[in-house]
C-alpha positions in Angstrom: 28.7 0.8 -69.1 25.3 1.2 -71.2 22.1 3.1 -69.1 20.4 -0.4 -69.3 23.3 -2.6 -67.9 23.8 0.2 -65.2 20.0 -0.2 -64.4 20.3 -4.2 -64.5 22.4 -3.9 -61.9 20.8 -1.6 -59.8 17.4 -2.6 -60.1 18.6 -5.9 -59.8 20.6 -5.9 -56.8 17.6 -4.2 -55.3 15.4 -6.8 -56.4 17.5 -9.1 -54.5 17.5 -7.7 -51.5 13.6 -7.1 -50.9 13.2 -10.9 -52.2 15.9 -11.6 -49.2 14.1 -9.6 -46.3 10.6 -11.4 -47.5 11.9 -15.2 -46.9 13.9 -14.1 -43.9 11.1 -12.1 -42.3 8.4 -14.8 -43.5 5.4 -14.7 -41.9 4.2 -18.2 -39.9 1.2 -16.8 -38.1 -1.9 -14.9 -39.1 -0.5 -12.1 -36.8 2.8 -12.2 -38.5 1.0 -11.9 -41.9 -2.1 -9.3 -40.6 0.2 -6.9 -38.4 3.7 -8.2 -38.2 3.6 -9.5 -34.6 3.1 -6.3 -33.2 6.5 -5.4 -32.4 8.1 -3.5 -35.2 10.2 -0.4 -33.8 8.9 3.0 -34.4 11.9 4.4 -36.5 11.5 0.7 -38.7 7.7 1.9 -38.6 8.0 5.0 -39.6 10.4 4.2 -42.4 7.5 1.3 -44.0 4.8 3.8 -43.3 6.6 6.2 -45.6 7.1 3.7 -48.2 3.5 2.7 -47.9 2.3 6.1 -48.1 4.8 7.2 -50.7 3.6 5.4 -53.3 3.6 5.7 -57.5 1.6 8.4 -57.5 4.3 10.3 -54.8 7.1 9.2 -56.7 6.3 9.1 -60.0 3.2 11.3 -60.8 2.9 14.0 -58.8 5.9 15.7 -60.1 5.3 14.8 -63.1 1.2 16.6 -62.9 2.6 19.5 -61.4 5.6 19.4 -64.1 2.4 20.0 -66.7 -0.4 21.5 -64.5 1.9 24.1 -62.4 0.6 26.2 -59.4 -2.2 24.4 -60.0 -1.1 20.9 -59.0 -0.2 21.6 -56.2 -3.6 20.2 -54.6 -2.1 16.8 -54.2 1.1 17.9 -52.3 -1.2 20.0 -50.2 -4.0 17.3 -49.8 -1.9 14.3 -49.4 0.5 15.4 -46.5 -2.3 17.4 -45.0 -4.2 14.3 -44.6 -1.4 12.1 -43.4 -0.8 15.0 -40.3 -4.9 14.3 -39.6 -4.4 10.9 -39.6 -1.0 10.9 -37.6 -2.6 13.5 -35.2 -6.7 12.8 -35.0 -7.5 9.2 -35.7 -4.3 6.6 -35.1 -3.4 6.8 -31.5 -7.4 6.6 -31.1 -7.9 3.4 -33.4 -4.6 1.8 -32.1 -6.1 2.1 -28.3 -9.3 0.3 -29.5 -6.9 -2.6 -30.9 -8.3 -3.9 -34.0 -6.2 -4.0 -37.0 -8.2 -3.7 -39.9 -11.2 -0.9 -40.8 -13.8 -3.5 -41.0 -12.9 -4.6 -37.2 -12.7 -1.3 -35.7 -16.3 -0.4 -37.6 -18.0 -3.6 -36.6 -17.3 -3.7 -33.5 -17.9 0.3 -32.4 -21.1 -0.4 -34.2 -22.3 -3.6 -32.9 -23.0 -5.1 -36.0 -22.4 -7.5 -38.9 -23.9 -5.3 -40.7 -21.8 -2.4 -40.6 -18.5 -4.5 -40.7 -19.9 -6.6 -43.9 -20.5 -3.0 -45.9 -16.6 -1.5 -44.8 -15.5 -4.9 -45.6 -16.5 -4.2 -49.5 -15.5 -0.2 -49.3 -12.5 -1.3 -47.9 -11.8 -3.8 -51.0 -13.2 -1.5 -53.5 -11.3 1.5 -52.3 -7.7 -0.5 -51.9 -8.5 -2.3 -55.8 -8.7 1.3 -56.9 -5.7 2.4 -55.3 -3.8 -1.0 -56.3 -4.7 -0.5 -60.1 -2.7 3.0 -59.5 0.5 1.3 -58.5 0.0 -1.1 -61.0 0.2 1.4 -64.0 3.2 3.3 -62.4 4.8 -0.5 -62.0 4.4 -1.0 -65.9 5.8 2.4 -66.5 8.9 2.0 -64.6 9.5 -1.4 -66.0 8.7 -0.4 -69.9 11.7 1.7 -69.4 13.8 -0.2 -67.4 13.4 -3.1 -70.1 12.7 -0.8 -73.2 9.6 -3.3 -73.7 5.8 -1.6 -74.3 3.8 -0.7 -71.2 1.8 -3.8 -71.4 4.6 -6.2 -71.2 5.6 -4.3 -68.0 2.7 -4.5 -66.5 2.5 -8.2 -66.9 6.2 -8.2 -65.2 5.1 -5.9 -62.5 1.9 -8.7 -61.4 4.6 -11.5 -61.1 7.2 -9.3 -59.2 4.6 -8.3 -56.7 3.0 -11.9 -56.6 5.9 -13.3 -55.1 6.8 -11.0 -52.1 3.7 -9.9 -51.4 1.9 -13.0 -50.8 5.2 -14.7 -49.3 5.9 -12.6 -46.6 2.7 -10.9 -45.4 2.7 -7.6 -42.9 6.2 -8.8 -41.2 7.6 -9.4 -44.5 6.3 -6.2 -46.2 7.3 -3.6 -43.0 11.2 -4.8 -43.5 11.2 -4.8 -47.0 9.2 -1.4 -47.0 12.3 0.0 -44.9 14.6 -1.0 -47.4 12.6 0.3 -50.1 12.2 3.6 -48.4 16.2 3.9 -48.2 15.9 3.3 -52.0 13.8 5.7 -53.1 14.6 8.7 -50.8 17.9 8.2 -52.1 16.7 7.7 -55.7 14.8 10.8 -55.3 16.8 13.2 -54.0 20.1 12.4 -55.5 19.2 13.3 -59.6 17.4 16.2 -57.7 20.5 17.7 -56.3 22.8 17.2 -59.6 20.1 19.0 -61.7 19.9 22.1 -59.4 23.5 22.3 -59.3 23.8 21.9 -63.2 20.8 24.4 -63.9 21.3 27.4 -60.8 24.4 25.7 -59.1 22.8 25.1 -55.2 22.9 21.2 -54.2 19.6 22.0 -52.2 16.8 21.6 -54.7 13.8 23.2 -52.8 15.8 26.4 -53.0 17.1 25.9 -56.2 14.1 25.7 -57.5 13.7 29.4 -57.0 17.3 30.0 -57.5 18.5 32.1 -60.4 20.5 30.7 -63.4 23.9 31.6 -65.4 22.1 34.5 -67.3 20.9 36.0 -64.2 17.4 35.1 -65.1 15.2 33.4 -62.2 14.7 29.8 -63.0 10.5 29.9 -62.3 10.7 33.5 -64.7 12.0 31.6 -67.2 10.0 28.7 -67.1 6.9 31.0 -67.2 8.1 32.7 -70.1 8.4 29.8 -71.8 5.2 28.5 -71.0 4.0 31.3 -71.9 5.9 31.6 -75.6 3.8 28.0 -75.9 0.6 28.8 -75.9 -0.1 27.6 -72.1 -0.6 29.5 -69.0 2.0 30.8 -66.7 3.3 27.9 -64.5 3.0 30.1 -61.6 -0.5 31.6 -62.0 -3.8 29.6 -61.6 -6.9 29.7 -63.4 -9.9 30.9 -61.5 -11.7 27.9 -63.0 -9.0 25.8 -61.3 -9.6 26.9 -57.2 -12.7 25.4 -56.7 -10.9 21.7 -57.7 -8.4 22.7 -55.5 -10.5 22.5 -52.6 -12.6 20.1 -53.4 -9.5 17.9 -54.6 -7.2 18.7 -51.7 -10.1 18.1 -49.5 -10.6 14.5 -50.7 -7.2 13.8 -50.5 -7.0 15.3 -46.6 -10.4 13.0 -45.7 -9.4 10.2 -48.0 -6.1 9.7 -46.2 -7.7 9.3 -43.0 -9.9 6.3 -44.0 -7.0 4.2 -45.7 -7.3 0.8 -44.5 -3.5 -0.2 -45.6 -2.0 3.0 -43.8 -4.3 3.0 -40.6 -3.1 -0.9 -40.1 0.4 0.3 -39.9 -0.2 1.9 -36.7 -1.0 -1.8 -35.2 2.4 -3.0 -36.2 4.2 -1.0 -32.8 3.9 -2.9 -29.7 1.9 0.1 -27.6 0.0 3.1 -28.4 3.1 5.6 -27.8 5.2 3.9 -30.0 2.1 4.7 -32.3 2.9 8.5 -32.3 6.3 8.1 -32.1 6.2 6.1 -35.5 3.7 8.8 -36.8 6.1 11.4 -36.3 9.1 9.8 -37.8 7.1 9.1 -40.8 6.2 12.5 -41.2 9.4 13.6 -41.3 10.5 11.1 -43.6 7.3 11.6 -46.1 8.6 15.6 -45.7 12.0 14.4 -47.4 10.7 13.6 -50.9 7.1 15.6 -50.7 9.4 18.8 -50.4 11.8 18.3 -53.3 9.1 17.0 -55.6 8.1 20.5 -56.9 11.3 21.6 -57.4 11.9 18.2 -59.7 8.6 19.3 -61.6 10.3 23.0 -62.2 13.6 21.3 -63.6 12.0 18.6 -65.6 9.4 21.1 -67.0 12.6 23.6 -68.0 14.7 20.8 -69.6 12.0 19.0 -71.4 10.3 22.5 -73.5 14.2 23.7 -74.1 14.9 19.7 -75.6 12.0 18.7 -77.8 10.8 22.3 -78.5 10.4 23.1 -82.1 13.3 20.8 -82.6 14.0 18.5 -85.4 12.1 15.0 -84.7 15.5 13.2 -86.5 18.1 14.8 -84.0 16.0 13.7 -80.9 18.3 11.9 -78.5 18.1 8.2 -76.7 15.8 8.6 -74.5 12.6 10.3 -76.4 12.9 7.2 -78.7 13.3 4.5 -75.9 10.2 6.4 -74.4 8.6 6.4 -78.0 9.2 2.2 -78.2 7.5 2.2 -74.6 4.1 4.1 -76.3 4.3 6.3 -73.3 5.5 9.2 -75.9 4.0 10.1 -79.5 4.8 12.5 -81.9 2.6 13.0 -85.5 4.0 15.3 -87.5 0.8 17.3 -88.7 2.6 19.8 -90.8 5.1 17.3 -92.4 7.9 19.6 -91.6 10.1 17.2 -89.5 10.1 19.8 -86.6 8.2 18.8 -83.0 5.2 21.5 -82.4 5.3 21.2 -78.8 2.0 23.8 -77.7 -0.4 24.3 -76.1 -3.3 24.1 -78.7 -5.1 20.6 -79.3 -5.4 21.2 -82.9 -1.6 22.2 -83.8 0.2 20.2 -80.9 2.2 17.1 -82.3 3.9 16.0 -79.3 1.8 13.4 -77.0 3.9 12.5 -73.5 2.6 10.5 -70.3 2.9 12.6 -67.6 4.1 9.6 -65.3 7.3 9.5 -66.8 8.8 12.8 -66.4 10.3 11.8 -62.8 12.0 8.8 -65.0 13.1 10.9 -67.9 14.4 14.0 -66.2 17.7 12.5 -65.4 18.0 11.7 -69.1 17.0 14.6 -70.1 19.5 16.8 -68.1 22.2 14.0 -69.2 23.3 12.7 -65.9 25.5 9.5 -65.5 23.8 6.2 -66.0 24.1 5.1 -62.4 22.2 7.7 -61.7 19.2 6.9 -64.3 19.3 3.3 -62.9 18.7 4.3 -59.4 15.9 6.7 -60.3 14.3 3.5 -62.2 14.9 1.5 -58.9 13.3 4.5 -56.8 10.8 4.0 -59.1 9.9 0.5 -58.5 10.0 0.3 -54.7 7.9 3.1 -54.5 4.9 1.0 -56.3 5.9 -2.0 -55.3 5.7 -0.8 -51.6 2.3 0.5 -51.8 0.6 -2.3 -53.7 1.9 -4.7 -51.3 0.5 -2.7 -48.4 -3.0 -2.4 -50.4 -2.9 -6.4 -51.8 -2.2 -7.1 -47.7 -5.3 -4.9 -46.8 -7.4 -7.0 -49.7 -6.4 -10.1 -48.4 -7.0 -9.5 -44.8 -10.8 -8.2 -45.2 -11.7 -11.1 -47.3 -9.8 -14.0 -45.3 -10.0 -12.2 -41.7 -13.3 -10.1 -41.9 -15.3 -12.3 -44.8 -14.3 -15.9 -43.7 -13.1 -15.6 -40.5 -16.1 -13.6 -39.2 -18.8 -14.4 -41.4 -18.3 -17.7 -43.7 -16.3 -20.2 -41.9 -15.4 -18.9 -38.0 -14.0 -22.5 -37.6 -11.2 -22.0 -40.0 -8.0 -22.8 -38.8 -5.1 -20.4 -38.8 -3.7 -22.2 -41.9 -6.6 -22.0 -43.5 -6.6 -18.7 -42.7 -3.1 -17.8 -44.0 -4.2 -19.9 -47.3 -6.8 -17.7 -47.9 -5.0 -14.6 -47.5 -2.6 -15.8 -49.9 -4.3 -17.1 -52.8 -6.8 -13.6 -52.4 -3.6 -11.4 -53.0 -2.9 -13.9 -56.0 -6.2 -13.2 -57.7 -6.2 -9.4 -56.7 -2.8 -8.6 -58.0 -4.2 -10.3 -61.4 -6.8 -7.9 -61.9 -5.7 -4.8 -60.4 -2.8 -5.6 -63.4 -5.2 -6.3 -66.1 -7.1 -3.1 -65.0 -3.9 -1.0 -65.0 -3.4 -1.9 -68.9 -6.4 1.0 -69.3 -6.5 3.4 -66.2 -9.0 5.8 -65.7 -6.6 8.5 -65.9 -3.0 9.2 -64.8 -1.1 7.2 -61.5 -2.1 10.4 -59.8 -5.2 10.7 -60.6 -6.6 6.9 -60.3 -4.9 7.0 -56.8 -7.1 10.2 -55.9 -10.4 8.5 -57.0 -9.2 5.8 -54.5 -8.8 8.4 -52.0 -12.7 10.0 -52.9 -14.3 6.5 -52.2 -11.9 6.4 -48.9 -13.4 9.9 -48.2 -16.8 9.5 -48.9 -17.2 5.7 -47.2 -15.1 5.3 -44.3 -13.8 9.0 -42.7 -17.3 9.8 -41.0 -17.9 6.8 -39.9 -14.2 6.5 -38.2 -14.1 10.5 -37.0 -17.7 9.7 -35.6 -17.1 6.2 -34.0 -14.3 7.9 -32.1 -15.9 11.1 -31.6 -19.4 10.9 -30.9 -21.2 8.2 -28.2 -24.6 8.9 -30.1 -23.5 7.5 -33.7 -25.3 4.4 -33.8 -24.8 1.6 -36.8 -28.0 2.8 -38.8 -26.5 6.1 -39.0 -22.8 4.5 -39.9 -24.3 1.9 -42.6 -27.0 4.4 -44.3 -24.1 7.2 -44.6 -21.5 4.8 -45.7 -23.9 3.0 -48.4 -25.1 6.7 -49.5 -21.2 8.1 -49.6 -19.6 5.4 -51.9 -22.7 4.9 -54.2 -22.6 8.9 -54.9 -19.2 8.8 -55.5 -18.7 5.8 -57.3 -21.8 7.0 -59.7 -20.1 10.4 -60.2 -17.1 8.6 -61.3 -18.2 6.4 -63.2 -20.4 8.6 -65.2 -17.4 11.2 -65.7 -14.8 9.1 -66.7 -15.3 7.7 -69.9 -12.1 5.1 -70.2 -15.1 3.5 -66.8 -17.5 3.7 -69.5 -19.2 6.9 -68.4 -20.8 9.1 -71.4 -20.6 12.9 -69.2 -18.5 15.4 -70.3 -16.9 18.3 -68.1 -19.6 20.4 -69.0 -21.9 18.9 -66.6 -19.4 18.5 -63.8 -21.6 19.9 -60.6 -20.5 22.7 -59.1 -17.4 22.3 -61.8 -15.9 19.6 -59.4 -13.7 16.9 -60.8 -14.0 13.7 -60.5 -10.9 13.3 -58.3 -12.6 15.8 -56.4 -16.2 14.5 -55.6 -15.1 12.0 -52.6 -15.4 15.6 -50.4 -19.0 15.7 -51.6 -19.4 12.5 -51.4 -18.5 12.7 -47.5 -20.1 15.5 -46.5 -23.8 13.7 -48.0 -22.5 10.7 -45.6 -21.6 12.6 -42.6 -24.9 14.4 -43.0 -27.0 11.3 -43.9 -25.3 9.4 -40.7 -26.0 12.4 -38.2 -29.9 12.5 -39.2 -30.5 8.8 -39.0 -28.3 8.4 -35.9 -30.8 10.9 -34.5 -34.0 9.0 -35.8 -33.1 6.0 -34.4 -32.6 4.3 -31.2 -28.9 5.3 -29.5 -26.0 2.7 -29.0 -26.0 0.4 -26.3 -24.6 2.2 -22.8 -21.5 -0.5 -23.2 -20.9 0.9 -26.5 -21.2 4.7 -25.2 -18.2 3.9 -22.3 -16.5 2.3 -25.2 -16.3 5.2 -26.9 -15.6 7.2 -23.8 -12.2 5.0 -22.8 -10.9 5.2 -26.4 -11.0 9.1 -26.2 -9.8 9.4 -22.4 -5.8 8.8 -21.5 -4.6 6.1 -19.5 -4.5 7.5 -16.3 -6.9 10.7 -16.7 -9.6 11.0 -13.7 -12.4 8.7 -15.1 -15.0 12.3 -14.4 -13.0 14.4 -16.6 -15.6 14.4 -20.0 -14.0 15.1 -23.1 -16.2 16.6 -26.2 
């Protein structure tokens, strides 16, 4: 059976069964569609928040950046379960005991104003259209291969795919096809994983085998760096002093942008009480652990496979794969020297060999020759991984202009079918143009996902942390440093990135920090901005000062005991 019919199959059967979870689990109220009735099991939790979390950018980029950047990618392993543990650990069990569901809520009501819930309304759209146009690129990727069609036919397959479930089944429908889609892609992940580090060191465990030592006796990261090295590029163990300062700064943004999510913090509202909260935190973690683990040891064997394939071989004898990836205009080669040989290396001016980094987690099963079942399920992996996430993010969308705009603002007389209308047809027109923006990214899945992350950082984590944290944050101090924390970062994007239409160049980076790196800036000018207004200006209401004082205290503590 061909790789294609294999993956028809697969992906299809899959396809099948999230479409079957959405109509049974379809929502009929707005609390069904906003936070699945509340009573979703923490292990059924857990497993959604994974899928939510894990999205593209898990899946299919970051072992595919680290495949090319080495050491030095490992910022978004670090940053993104870092942040996860301070969410899990700092900020959910605290927002879940306040007991609104969406960002916007929680900010408008800790700080009395419309206001304040009217500016985290639009963060919390901008920063989840970001992160959407993300899964929408890794969506067209995984279907320009699964249908050997170009990237921009897949993208326009990915929009009606996600169309349909998404705005069907709303938060109850999404959690139970997220556990199905976790099963699928913790699956997909792992299992090419393990057959690649038994075919290259022979151990079925990949995170050791990834430092395992191969048939020659050499050590499988020694001979990657020597090959690296025989290229023209750096050692992929070793890290460019120019490089730590990003680290930080991007790690950092990542750690601070996680904790101001909107579509992962409403997860947390899905469990019927606040343990349950925890409990699902914890599960989750262990779950996200599974893949976040074995995804540098899939960069170490796709990296290996990939120089030792294409290498200063001849362009006629390439196999299937580079040529189905070639059709897909994810991979070009241009034979400068018109010797029919690929120059794969390091220099701009001699290298021939073009390849989009988001697809090395979908061509490293090809490339070490596994069986086509295998391939298929990878491709499927693939899929529910996006498809997950951009549901969770369209659902978050939806809710902050039907629940927070209308409901709170426009029309409070709306009924609840009105309501669920609205929701519906804004996931309709936000899937639309988060998959026209994905035809031209600003950068890879990765990458657009950790500008989403910066605006997250730099808009929404002080004022959360404070809210919770500190009685004498009052809403001047929360609006001022939220409007000052997105404008800085959206400007330093936007004037960095030129596919945004920016004109800077690296050179003028401040400090040297990336873009995917400025949100950390970005929130430390809002935390600072908040603090000094909060202090200029009259303090919150005493209501709003026990408010914050019950949220931080345990059911059943002495009512005295003052916690700081």
């Amino acid at each position: 059976m061909t790789i294609q019919t294999m993956t028809f199959l697969i992906v299809g059967a899959t396809f099948l069964l999230y479409i079957y979870i959405a109509i049974k689990a379809r929502a009929g109220s707005t609390k069904e569609f906003y936070v699945a009735g509340g009573g979703v099991s923490p292990l059924a939790n857990g497993m959604a928040t994974a899928a939510d979390w894990m999205s593209a950018a898990s899946y299919l980029s970051m072992a595919g950046l680290i495949s090319f950047t080495g050491y030095g990618g490992s910022q978004y392993l670090m940053g993104w379960t870092g942040g996860y543990v301070l969410l899990a650990l700092l900020l959910a069990p605290y927002l879940r005991k306040f007991g609104k569901f969406t960002v916007p809520d929680f900010i408008g009501e800790r700080y009395y104003s419309k206001q304040a819930r009217l500016v985290a309304l639009l963060c919390a759209i901008f920063v989840s259209f970001t992160y959407v146009v993300g899964q929408m690129k890794g969506v067209g990727v995984a279907f320009a291969r699964f249908l050997e069609v170009p990237f921009s036919t897949g993208i326009f397959i990915g929009i009606g795919i996600v169309f349909f479930y998404a705005v069907l089944g709303g938060m109850k429908g999404i959690t139970y096809t997220q556990v199905a889609q976790y099963c699928v892609l913790i699956f997909a992940f792992t299992v090419p994983a393990i057959f690649i580090s038994l075919q290259m060191v022979g151990t079925p465990i990949p995170q050791i085998g990834m430092g395992g030592t191969m048939e020659d006796g050499t050590y499988l990261l020694d001979k990657l760096n020597a090959l690296s090295v025989e290229l023209g590029f750096s050692e992929y163990t070793s890290m460019g002093a120019d490089d730590r300062i990003n680290v930080f700064f991007i790690t950092a943004a990542l750690m601070f942008g996680t904790a101001g999510l909107p579509h992962v913090i409403v997860r947390f509202f899905t469990v019927p009480r606040v343990r349950d909260a925890r409990k699902s935190a914890g599960y989750a973690l262990l779950f996200i652990a599974l893949l976040y683990t074995t995804a540098p040891a899939i960069a170490v064997f796709a990296r290996t496979n990939l120089i030792q394939t294409v290498s200063n071989q001849p362009y006629a004898e390439m196999p299937e794969w580079f040529t189905k990836w070639e059709n897909a205009e994810l991979i070009k080669f241009t034979d400068k020297n018109n010797d029919g040989l690929i120059q794969y290396v390091a220099s701009d001016e001699l290298n021939e060999l073009t390849i989009d980094r988001d697809i090395m987690v979908l061509a490293n099963p090809e490339i070490a020759n596994l069986p086509a079942w295998v391939i298929a399920l990878v491709v499927a992996g693939g899929l529910a991984a996006a498809l997950s996430t951009a549901a969770g993010l369209l659902l978050v969308i939806s809710t902050s202009i039907s629940h927070d705009l209308l409901k709170k603002y426009l029309k409070p007389d709306i009924s609840e079918r009105g309501e669920l209308l609205a929701a519906r047809i804004a996931i309709a027109v936000a899937v639309v143009g988060a998959g026209l923006a994905g035809l031209n990214p600003p950068g890879f899945v990765a990458q657009v996902v950790a500008l989403a992350f910066g605006l997250a950082a730099s808009s929404f984590f002080p004022a959360i942390i404070l809210g919770i944290f500190d009685k004498r944050m009052n809403k001047e101090g929360a609006i001022a440093g939220m409007i000052v924390g997105i404008i800085f970062t959206t400007g330093y994007i936007w004037y960095f990135k030129p596919q945004l239409g920016g004109f800077g160049t690296p050179d003028g980076y401040w400090f040297g920090i990336k873009p995917e790196g400025i949100g950390t800036l970005g929130m430390i000018i809002n935390l600072v901005v908040a603090l000094i207004v909060s202090r200029m200006t009259p303090p919150p209401p005493e209501i709003v000062q026990q408010l914050v004082e019950d949220i931080r205290i345990p059911r059943g503590a002495p009512q005295e005991v003052e916690i700081h």
